[in-house]
C-alpha positions as CSV (number, residue, x, y, z in Angstrom):
1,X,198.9,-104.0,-87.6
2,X,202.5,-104.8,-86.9
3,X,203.3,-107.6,-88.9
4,X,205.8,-109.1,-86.4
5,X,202.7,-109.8,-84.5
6,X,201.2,-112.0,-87.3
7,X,204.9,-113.8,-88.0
8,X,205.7,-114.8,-84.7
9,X,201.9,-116.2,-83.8
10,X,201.6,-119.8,-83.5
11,X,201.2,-122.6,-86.3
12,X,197.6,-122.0,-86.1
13,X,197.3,-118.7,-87.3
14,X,199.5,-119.7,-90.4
15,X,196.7,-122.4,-91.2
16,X,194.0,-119.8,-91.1
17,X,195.7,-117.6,-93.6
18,X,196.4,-120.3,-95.8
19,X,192.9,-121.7,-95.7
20,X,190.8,-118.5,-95.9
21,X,193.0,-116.9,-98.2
22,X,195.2,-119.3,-100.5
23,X,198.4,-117.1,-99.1
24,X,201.4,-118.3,-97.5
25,X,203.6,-116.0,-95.1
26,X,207.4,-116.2,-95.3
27,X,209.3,-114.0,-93.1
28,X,213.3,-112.6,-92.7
29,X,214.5,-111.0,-89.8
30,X,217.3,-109.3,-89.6
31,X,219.2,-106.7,-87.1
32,X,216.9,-103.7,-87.2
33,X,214.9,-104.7,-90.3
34,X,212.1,-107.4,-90.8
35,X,210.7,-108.3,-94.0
36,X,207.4,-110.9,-94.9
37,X,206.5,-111.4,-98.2
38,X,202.6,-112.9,-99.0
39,X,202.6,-114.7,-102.1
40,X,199.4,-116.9,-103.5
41,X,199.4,-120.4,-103.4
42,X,198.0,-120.4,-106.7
43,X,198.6,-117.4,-108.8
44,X,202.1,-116.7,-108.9
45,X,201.5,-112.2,-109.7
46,X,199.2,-112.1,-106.4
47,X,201.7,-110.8,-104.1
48,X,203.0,-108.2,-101.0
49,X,206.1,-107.2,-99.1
50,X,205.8,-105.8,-96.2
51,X,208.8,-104.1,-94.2
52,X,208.9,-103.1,-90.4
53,X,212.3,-101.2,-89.6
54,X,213.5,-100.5,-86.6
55,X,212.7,-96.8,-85.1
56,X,209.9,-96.6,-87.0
57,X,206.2,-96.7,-86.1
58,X,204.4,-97.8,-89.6
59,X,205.6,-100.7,-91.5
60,X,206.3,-100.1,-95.3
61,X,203.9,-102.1,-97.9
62,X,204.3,-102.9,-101.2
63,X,201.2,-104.9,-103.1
64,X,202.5,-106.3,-106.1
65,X,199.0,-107.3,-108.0
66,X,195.8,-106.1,-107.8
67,X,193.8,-107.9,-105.2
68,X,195.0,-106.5,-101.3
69,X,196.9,-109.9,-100.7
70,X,198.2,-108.2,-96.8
71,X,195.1,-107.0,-96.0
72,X,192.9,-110.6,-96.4
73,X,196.2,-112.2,-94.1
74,X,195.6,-109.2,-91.5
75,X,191.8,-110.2,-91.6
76,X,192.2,-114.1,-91.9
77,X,194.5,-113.4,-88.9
78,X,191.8,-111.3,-86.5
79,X,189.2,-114.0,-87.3
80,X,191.7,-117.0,-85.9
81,X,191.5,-114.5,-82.8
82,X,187.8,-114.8,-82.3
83,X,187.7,-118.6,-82.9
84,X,190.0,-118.5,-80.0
85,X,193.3,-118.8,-82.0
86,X,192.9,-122.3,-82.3
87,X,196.1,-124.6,-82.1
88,X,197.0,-126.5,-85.5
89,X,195.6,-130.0,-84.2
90,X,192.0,-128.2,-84.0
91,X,191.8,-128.3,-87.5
92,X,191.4,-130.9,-90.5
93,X,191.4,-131.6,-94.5
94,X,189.2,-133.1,-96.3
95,X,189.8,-134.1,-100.0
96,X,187.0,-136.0,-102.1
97,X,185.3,-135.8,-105.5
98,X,184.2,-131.9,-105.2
99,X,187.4,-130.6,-104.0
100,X,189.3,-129.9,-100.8
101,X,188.0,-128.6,-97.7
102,X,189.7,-127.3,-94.7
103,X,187.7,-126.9,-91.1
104,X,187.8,-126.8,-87.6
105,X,187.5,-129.0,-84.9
106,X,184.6,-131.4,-86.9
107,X,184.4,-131.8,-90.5
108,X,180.9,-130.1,-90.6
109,X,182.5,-126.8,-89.5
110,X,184.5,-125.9,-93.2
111,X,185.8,-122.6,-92.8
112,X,187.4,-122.6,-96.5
């Protein structure tokens, strides 16, 4: 998967990753070269770099702990797809007593 594609998708997608994984995306480009590193929200050794260069037809990943941080944001990314990559106003917080929950379109719906 090239991770440009992933990037450059809209707000949504970057919700999804965050709320089914606990991973946040952040992303360099520059001439001929991009770069997104996946870190954890919560534990600071969970992390990736992955590095597309131009002329080249595989990106270059490096996972920096032991749980597969780019392949959960490749997955949480392919199931925004089938809910229909929802826009970022489709989805909703809610905080109480038990803990946080994120979910999509109606509170009943939690999806992480």
């Amino acid at each position: 998967m090239d991770p440009r594609m992933i990037a450059g998708a809209p707000p949504g997608a970057r919700l999804t990753i965050a709320a089914l994984t606990g991973l946040r995306l952040d992303t360099r480009t520059e001439p001929g070269c991009f770069r997104a590193w996946v870190s954890s929200t919560v534990r600071q050794q969970e992390k990736a770099l992955v590095i597309w260069e131009e002329g080249r037809t595989e990106h270059t990943l490096y996972e920096l702990s032991d749980r597969q941080v780019w392949e959960e944001v490749v997955a949480a990314y392919f199931q925004w797809v089938r809910w229909g990559e929802p826009r970022r106003d489709r989805f909703g917080l809610t905080v109480g007593p038990e803990g946080q929950r994120h979910w999509l379109d109606t509170p009943s719906r939690v999806i992480g």
